[in-house]
C-alpha positions as CSV (number, residue, x, y, z in Angstrom):
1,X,0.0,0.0,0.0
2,X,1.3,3.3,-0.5
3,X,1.1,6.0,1.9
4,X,1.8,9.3,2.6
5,X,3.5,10.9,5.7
6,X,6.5,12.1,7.2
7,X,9.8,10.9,9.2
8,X,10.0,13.9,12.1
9,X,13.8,13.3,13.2
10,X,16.7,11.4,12.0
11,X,16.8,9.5,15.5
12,X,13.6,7.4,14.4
13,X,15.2,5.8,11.9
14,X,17.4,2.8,14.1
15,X,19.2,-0.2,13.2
16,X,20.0,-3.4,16.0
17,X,21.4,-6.8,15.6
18,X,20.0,-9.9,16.0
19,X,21.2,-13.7,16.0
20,X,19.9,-15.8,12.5
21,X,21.8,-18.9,13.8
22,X,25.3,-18.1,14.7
23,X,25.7,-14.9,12.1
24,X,25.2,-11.6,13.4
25,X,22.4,-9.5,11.1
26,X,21.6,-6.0,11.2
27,X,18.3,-4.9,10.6
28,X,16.5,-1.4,11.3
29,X,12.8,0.4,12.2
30,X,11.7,3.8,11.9
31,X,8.5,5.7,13.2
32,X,6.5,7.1,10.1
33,X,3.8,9.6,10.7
34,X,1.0,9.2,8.4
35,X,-1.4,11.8,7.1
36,X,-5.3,11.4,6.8
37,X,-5.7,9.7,9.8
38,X,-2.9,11.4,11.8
39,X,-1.1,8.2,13.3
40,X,2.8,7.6,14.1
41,X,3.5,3.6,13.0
42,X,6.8,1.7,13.1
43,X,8.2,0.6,10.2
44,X,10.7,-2.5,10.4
45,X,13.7,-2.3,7.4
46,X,14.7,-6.2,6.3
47,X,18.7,-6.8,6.4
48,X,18.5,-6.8,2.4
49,X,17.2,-2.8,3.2
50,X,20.2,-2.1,5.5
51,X,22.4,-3.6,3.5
52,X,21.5,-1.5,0.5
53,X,21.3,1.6,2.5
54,X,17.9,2.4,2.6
55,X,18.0,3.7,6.1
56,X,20.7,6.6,4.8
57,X,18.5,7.5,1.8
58,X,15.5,7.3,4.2
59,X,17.4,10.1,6.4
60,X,17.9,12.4,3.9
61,X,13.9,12.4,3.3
62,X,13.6,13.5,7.3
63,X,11.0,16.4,7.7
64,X,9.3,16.5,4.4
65,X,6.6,15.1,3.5
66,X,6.7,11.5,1.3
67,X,4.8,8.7,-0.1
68,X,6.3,4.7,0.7
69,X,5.0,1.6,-0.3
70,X,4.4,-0.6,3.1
71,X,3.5,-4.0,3.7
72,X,1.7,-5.8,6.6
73,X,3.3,-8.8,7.5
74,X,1.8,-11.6,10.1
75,X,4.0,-13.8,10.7
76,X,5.1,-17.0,13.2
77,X,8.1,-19.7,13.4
78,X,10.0,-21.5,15.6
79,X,13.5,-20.1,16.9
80,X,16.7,-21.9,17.0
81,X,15.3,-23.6,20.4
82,X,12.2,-24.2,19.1
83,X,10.2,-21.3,21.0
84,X,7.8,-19.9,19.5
85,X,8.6,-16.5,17.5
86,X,6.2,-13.9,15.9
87,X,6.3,-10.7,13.9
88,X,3.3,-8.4,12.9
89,X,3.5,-4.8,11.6
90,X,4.4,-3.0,8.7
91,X,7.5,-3.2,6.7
92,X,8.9,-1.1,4.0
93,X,8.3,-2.4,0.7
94,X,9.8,0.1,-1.6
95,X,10.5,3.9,-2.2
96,X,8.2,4.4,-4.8
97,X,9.9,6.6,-7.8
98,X,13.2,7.2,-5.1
99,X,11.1,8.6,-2.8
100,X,8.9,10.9,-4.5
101,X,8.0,14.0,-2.3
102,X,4.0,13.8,-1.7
């Protein structure tokens, strides 16, 4: 879905690592505001996003207002131990048209 909004300060956008097995991956969420309804959502980057620098393009877009593509993603597994692991929210799907101002 696209939608349209704003990142307020280049301290939303944050990347953490997390275990996959024994490697180390870096992954990375950022507060969006959207527009028509007013809400603030997180939005969670993929490792393939870090990796291609999406979070550095997505901080020079800080403070004006933009349209991304988002998904919703509902998901469950089982971790390494075999607990149970889930994940719902939104994730970025793609700058549409590098990040066309709205």
């Amino acid at each position: 879905m696209e939608i349209v909004g704003n990142i307020m300060d280049a301290d939303d956008i944050v990347l953490s690592t997390r275990k996959r097995g024994d490697t180390d991956i870096q992954v990375g969420t950022f507060k969006f505001m959207t527009t028509k309804p007013t809400s603030v959502i997180e939005v969670g980057l993929s490792e393939d996003q870090v990796k291609a620098n999406m979070h550095v393009e997505l901080k020079a877009l800080v403070g004006g207002r933009i349209t991304l593509q988002l998904e919703y993603v509902d998901s469950a597994y089982a971790g390494a131990q075999g607990q149970h692991k889930q994940f719902n929210g939104f994730r970025l799907f793609a700058l549409p048209n590098n990040a066309k101002k709205a």
